[in-house]
C-alpha positions in Angstrom: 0.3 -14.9 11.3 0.5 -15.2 7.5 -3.1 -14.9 5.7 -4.3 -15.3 2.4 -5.9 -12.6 0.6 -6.8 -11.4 -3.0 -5.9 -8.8 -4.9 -9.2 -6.9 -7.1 -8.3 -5.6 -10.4 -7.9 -1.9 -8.9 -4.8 -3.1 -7.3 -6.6 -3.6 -4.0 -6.4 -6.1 -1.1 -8.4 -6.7 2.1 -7.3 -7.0 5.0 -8.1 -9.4 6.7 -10.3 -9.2 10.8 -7.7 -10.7 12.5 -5.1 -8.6 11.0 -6.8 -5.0 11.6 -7.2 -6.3 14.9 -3.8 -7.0 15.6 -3.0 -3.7 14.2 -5.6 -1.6 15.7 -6.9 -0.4 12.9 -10.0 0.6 12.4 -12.0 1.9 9.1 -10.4 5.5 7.5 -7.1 4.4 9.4 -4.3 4.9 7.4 -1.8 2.4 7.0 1.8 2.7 5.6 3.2 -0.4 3.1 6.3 -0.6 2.0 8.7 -3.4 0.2 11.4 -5.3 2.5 13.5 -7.8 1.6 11.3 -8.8 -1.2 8.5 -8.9 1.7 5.4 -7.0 1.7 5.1 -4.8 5.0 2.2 -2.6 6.8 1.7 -1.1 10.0 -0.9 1.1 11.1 0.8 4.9 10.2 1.9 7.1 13.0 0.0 10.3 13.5 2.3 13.2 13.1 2.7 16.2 15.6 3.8 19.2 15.4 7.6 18.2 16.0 7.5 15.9 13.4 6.3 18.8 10.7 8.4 21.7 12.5 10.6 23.3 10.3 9.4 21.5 7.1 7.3 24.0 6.2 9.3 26.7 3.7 9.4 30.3 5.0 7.4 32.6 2.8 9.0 34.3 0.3 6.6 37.4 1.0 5.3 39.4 3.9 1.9 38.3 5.2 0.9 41.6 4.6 1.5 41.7 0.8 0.7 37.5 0.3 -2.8 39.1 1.6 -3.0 42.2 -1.1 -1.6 40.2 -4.2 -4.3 37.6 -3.7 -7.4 39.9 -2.9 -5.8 41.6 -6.3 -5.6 38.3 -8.2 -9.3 37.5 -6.9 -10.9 40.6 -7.9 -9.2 40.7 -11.4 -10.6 37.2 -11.9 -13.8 38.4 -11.1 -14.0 41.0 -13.2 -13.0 39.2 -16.3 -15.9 36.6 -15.1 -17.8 39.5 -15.1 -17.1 41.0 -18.4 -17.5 37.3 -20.3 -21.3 37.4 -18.6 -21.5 40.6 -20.1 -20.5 39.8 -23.3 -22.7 36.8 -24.1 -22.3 33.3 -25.8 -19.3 33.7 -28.2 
C-alpha cells in the first residue's frame, strides 16, 4: 500500500491513517526508518527488555561507595563557590 505524502520544511512527513493503522502505531510511538535498497523503510520500533540492554551497560570504574562521596564532594564545592559569588556581589 504505497501512499503519497509531503515532506514540511523541517524534514518532516505524516504518516498517513491507514498506515499507523497497519502499523499499530499510535501517537508518542516510536518508529525506526532506515534506507534499503534505495527504499525508504519504517516499522513501529521494538520495546527493549532487559536482555536486550544486559551487559551493555559499562561496569563502573569506581566503588559505589566512593561514586557516592566524590559527587556529594563535587556538589558541595559547587555550592559553596555559588555561595561565595552571592556574597560577593555584581562584579
Amino acid at each position: 500500500m504505497a501512499r503519497l505524502t509531503t515532506l514540511t520544511r523541517k524534514g518532516q512527513i505524516t504518516v498517513p491513517k491507514d498506515v499507523r493503522d497497519a502499523l499499530g502505531l499510535k501517537p508518542s510511538d516510536s518508529v525506526e526508518v532506515w534506507v534499503e535498497d534505495g527504499e525508504a523503510r519504517i516499522r513501529k520500533a521494538r520495546r527493549l527488555t532487559v536482555r536486550d540492554v544486559a551487559g551493555r551497560i559499562p561496569a563502573p570504574s569506581l566503588p559505589l561507595e566512593e561514586a557516592i562521596a566524590r559527587s556529594k564532594s563535587e556538589h558541595a564545592s559547587e555550592r559553596a563557590r555559588k555561595i561565595l559569588r552571592e556574597l560577593a556581589g555584581p562584579s
